[in-house]
C-alpha positions as CSV (number, residue, x, y, z in Angstrom):
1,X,75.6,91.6,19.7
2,X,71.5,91.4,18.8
3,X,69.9,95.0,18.7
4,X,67.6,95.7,21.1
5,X,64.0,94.3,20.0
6,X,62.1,95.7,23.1
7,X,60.6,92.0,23.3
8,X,58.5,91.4,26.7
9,X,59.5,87.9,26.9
10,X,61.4,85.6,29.4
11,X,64.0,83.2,28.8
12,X,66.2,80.7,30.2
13,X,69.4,79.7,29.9
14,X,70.2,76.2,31.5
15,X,73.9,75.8,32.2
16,X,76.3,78.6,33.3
17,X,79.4,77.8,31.0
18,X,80.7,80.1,28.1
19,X,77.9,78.9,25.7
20,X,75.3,79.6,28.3
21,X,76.6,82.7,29.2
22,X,77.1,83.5,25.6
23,X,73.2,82.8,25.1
24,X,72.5,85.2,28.1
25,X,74.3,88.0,26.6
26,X,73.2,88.2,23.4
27,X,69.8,88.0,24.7
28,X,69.6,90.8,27.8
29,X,70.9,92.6,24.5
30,X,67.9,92.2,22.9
31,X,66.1,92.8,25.9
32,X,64.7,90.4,27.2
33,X,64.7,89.3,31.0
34,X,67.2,86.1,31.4
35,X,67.4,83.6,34.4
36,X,70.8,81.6,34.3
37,X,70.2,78.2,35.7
38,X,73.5,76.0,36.4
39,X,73.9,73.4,39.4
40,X,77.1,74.2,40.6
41,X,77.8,76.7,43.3
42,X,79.4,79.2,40.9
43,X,79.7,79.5,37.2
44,X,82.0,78.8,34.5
45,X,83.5,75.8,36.8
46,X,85.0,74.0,34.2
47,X,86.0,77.2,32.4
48,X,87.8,78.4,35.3
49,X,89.6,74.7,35.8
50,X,90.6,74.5,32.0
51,X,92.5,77.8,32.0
52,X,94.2,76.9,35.7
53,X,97.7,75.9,33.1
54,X,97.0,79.0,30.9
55,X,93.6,79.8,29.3
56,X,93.8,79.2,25.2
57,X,90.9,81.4,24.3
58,X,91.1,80.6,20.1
59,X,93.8,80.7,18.0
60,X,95.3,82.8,15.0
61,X,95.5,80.4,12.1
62,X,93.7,81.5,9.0
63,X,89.7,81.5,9.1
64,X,90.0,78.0,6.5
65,X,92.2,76.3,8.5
66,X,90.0,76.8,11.7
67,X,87.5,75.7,10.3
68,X,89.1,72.3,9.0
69,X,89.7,71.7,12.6
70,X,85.7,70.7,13.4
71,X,86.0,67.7,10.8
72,X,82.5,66.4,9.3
73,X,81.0,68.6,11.2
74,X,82.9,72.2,9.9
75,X,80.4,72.3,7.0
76,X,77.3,72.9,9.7
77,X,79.3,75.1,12.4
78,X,81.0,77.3,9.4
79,X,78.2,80.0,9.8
80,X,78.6,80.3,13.8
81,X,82.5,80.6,13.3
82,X,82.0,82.8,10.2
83,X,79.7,85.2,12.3
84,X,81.9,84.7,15.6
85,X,85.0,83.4,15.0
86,X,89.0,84.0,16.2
87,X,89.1,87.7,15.8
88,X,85.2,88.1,17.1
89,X,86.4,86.2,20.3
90,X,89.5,88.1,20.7
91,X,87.4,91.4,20.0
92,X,84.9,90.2,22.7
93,X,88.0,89.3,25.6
94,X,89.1,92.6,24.9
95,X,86.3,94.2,25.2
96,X,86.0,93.0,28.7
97,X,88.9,94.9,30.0
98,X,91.4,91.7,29.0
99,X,93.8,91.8,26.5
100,X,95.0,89.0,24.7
101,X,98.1,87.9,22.7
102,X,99.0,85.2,20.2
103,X,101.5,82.5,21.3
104,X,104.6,80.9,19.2
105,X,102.3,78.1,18.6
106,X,99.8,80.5,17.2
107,X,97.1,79.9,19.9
108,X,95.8,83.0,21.5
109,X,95.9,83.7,25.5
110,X,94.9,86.5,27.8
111,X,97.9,88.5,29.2
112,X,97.5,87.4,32.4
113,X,96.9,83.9,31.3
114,X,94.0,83.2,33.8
115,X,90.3,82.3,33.5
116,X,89.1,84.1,36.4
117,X,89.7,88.1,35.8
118,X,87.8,87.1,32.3
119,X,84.9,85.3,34.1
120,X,84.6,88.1,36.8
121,X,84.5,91.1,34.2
122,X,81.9,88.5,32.2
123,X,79.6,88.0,34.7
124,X,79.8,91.6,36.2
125,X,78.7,92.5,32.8
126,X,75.6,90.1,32.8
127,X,74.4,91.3,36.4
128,X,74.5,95.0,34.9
129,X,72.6,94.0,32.4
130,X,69.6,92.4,34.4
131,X,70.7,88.5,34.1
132,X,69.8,86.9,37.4
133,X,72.0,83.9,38.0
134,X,70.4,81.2,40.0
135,X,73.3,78.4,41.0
136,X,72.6,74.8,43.0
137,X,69.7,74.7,40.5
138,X,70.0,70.9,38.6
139,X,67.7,70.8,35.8
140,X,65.0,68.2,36.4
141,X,63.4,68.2,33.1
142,X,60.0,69.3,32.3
143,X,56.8,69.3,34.6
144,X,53.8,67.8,33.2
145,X,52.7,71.5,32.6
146,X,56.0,72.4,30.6
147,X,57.7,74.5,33.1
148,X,61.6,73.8,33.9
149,X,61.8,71.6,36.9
150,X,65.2,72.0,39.1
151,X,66.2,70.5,42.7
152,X,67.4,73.1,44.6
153,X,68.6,73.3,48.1
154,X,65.1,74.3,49.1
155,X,63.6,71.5,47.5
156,X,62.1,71.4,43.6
157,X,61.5,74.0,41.9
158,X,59.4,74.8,38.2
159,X,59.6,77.9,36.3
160,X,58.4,78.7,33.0
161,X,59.8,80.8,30.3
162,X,58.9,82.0,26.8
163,X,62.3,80.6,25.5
164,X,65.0,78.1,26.9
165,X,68.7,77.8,25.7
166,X,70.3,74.8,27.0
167,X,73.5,74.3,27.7
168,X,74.5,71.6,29.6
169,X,77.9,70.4,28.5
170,X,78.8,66.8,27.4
171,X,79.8,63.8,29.6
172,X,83.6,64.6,30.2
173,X,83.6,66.7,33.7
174,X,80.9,65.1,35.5
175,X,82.5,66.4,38.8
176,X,81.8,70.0,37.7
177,X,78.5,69.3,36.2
178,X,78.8,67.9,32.3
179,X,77.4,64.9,33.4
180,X,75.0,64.2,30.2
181,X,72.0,64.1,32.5
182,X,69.7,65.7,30.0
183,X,70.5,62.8,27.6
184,X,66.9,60.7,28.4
185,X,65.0,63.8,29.0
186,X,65.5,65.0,25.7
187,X,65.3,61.9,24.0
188,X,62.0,61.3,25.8
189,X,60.9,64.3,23.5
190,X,61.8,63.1,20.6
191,X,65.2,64.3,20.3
192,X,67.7,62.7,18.4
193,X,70.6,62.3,20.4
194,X,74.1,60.6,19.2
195,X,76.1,58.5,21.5
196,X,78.4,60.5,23.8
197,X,81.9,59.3,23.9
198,X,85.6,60.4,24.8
199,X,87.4,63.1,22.4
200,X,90.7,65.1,23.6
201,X,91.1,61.6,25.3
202,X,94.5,59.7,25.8
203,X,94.7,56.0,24.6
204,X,95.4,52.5,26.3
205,X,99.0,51.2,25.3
206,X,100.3,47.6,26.8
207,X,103.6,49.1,27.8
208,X,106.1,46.9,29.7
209,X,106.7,47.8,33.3
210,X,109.9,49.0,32.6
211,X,108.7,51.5,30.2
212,X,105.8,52.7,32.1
213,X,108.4,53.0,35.9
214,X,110.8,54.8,33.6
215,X,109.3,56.8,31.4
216,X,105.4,57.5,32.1
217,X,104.7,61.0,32.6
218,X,107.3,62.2,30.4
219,X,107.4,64.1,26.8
220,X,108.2,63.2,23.6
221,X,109.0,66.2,22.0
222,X,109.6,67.2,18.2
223,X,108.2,64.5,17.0
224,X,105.5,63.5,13.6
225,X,102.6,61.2,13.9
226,X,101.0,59.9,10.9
227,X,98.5,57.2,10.6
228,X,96.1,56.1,7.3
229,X,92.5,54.9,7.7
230,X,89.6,54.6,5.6
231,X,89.1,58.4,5.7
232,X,92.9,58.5,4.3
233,X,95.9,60.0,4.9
234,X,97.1,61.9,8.8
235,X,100.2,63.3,9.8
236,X,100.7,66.0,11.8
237,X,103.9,67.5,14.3
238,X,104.2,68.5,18.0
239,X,104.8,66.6,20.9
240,X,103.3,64.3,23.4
241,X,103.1,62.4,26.4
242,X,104.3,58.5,27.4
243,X,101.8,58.0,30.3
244,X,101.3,54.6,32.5
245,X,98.2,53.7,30.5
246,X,99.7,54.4,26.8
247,X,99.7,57.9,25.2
248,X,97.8,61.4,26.1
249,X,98.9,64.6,25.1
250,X,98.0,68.0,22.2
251,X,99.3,65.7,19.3
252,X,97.4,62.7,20.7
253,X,94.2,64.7,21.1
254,X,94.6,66.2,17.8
255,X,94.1,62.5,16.1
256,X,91.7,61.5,19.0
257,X,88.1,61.4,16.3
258,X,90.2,58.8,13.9
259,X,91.9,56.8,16.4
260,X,88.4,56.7,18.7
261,X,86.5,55.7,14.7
262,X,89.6,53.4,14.2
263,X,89.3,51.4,17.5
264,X,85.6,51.3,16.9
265,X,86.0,49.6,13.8
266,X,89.0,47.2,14.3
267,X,89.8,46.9,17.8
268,X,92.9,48.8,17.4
269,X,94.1,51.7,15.9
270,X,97.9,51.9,14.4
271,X,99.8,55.1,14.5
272,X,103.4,55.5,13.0
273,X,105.6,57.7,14.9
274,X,109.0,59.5,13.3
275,X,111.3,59.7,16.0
276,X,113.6,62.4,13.9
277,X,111.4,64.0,11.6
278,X,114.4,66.3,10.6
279,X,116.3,63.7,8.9
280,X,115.7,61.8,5.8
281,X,115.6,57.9,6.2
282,X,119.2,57.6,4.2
283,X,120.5,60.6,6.6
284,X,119.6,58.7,9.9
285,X,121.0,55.4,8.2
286,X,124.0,56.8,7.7
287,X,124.6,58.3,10.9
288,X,123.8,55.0,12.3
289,X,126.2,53.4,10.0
290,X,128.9,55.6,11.6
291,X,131.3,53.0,13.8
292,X,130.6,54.1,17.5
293,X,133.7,52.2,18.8
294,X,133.2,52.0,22.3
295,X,130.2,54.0,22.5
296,X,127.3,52.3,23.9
297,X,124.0,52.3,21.3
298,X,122.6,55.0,23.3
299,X,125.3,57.2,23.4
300,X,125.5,56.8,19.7
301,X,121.8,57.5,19.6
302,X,122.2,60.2,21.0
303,X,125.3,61.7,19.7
304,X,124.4,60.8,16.0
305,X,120.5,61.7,15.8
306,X,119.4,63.2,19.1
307,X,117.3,60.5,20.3
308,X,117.8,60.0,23.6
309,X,116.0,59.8,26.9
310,X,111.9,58.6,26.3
311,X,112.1,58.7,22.5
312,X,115.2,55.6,23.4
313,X,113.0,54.0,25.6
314,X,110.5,53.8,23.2
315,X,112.8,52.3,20.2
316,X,113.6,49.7,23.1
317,X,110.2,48.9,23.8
318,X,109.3,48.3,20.1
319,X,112.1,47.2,18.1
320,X,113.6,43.7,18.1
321,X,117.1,43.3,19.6
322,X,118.7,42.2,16.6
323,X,117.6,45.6,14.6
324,X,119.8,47.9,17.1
325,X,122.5,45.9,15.1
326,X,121.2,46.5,11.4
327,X,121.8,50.7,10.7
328,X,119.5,50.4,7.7
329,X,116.6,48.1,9.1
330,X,117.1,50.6,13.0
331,X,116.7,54.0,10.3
332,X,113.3,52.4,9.5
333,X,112.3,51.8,12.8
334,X,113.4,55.6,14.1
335,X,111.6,56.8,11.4
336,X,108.4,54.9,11.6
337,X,108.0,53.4,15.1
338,X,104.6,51.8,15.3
339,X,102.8,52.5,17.9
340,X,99.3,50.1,18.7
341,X,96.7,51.7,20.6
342,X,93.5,49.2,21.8
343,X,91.2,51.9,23.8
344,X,90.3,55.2,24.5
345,X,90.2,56.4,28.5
346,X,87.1,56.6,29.7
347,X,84.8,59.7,29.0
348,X,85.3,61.1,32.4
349,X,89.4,61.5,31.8
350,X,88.7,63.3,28.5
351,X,89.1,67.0,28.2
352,X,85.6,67.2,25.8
353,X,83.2,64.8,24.0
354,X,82.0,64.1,20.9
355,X,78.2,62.9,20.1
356,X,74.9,65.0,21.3
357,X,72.1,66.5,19.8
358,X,72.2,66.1,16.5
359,X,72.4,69.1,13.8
360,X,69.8,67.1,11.7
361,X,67.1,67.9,14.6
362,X,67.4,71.3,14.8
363,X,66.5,74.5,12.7
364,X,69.3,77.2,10.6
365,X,68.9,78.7,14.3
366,X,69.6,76.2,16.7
367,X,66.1,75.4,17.6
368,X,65.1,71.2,18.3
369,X,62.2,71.0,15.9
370,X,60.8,68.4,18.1
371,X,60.4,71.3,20.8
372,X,59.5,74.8,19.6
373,X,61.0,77.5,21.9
374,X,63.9,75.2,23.2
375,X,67.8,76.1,21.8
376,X,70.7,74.4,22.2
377,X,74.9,75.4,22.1
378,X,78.0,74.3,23.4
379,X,79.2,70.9,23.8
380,X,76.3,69.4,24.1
381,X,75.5,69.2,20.5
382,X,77.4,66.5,18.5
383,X,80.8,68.3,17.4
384,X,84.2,67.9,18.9
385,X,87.5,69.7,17.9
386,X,91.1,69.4,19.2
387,X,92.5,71.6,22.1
388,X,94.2,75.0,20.9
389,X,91.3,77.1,21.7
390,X,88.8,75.6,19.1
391,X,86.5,74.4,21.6
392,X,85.9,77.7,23.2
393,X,85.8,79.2,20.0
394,X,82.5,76.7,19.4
395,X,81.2,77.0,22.6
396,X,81.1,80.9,22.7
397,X,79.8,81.0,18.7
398,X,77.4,78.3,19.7
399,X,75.9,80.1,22.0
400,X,75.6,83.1,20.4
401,X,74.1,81.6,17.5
402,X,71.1,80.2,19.4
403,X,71.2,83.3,21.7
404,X,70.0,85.1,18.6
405,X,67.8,82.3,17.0
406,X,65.7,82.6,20.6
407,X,65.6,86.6,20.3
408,X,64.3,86.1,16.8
409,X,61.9,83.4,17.4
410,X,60.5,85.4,20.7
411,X,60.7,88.7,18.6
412,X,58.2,86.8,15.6
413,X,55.8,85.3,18.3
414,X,55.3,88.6,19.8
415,X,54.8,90.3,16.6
416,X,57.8,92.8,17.1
């Protein structure tokens, strides 16, 4: 946390997520009087709705390989996550009164597995420490004068500040506020913003109707993806879901950037799915071989190589009838089913998105150079990662990054 710097300053902090609240912290630390701005009735809305299945705060894996997680864009966050990364969030949770443990799948969780104890001991803390929370307050913009402008139930509002952190989410939960809203005022100023689109995003399939009255909103589990594109090579294991669209789910999401960048490029993106990954091609071939008498092909599917239930329905769907009778030609089928994808959901179905303001118009600090005194963190700047507690990670290092750039900027402007 910033030292205290006894700086007689203002700020604002425009959006009541965890960067926002992050911002907030780090700078009632320093001193300085903070107004929380967000439009919702209550904060952390999204937060609170993400961790309703179990809230994945970060996640254990060495420091390298989180970091290879944020793509083309690692190289730019690496100092936020090297000064608040996975052990600096768990620190942080526990510090709050929560404790936290690390899953079988490595990802890290709070005992209790909820949002809301976290968000209650969180904002308890920020009202101790002077942060005055203002909620229905929807960011306007800027007045002709430079004060924040917000509709509020009583009508608009402006208020001006010696600093402003904004963080206003991307485009994904509209409903709870990330509703990309501030895209044309910023760009108005000058600020370079990159197209917002879907990440963490299931995919469009053209599934027969048998498939998708069968099978959709079921699991394939223990499976390997892989895919090649012009940025190379992709494989990766976990599991996923068959939905009535196409495909959604954490090994889905995990590829989502490529596929999204593949689609873009070619109208389609191809991925190649191995439906035993623990068996070698000649293995499954010869357990297909195997006479199955009487058996039916899906009892000796199923009795041979475990594939049975969805990841059979899925072979059925793709593979020509003729195949089922060839065990060689079926092994390389089961072992790279293709799988055609022609569309991401729309941005409002994804979990996050990707695009923003761009790195290139800001500062080391997280200040737009086009606007002096104005900060931004969280998803609103043009990253994206996979699910597994990376984005919070970002969000909460995000906003503590910029939370400190405004403390230092207000600290040089006042002399201190």
């Amino acid at each position: 946390m910033a030292a205290p710097l006894t700086v007689s300053a203002r700020a604002a902090v425009v959006g009541a997520g965890p960067a926002g609240l992050m911002a907030a912290e780090v700078l009632a630390g320093a001193g300085i009087a903070v107004d929380v701005y967000d439009a919702m009735p209550s904060a952390g809305r999204k937060f609170l709705l993400a961790g309703i299945g179990g809230l994945n705060i970060t996640h254990s894996e060495p420091h390298a390989a989180f970091l290879s997680r944020y793509g083309d864009r690692a190289r730019v966050l690496a100092p936020m996550l090297e000064a608040f990364g996975a052990q600096a969030v768990r620190d942080w949770t526990e510090g709050l009164g929560i404790d936290t443990f690390v899953g079988s799948s490595g990802r890290v969780f709070p005992k209790e597995m909820k949002a809301a104890p976290l968000l209650r001991a969180w904002l308890h803390r920020l009202r101790e420490r002077g942060v005055r929370l203002h909620m229905r307050h929807r960011w306007l913009g800027w007045e002709a004068d430079g004060a924040l402008a917000f509709d509020t139930p009583g009508g608009r509002t402006a208020h001006r500040h010696d600093a402003v952190v904004l963080a206003l989410g991307g485009a994904s939960w509209p409903r709870l506020g990330s509703d990309a809203a501030w895209v044309p005022w910023l760009a108005g100023r000058g600020v370079r913003v990159e197209p917002l689109v879907p990440a963490n995003c299931g995919f469009e399939i053209d599934w027969s109707p048998h498939l998708r009255e069968r099978y959709a909103g079921q699991p394939v589990r223990a499976v390997t993806l892989s895919m090649s594109d012009d940025q190379g090579d992709w494989c990766r294991s976990g599991e996923f879901v068959v939905s009535d669209y196409g495909v959604e789910g954490s090994l889905i999401y995990a590829a989502s950037a490529r596929l999204r960048e593949a689609i873009a490029r070619h109208g389609r993106a191809e991925l190649r799915l191995d439906l035993a990954p623990g068996l070698g091609l000649e293995r499954v071939a010869r357990e297909l071989a195997w006479p199955r008498g009487s058996k039916s092909m899906a009892n000796h599917l199923r009795a041979r190589i475990k594939v049975d239930g969805v990841k059979a329905g899925l072979l059925r769907e793709i593979v020509p009838a003729a195949d089922f009778q060839d065990p060689v030609r079926l092994a390389a089928w089961v072992k790279s089913l293709p799988l055609t994808l022609r569309a991401p959901r729309p941005i409002d179905e994804a979990i996050s998105s990707a695009g923003g303001v761009a790195f290139e118009g800001m500062d080391e600090h997280g200040m737009l150079r086009a606007l002096p005194g104005v900060f931004c963190a969280g998803e609103m700047l043009d990253w994206e990662a996979p699910t597994g507690g990376y984005l919070l990670t970002a969000c909460l290092a995000s906003g503590r990054w910029s939370g400190l750039g405004a403390a230092r900027w207000l600290a040089r402007r006042n002399g201190a």
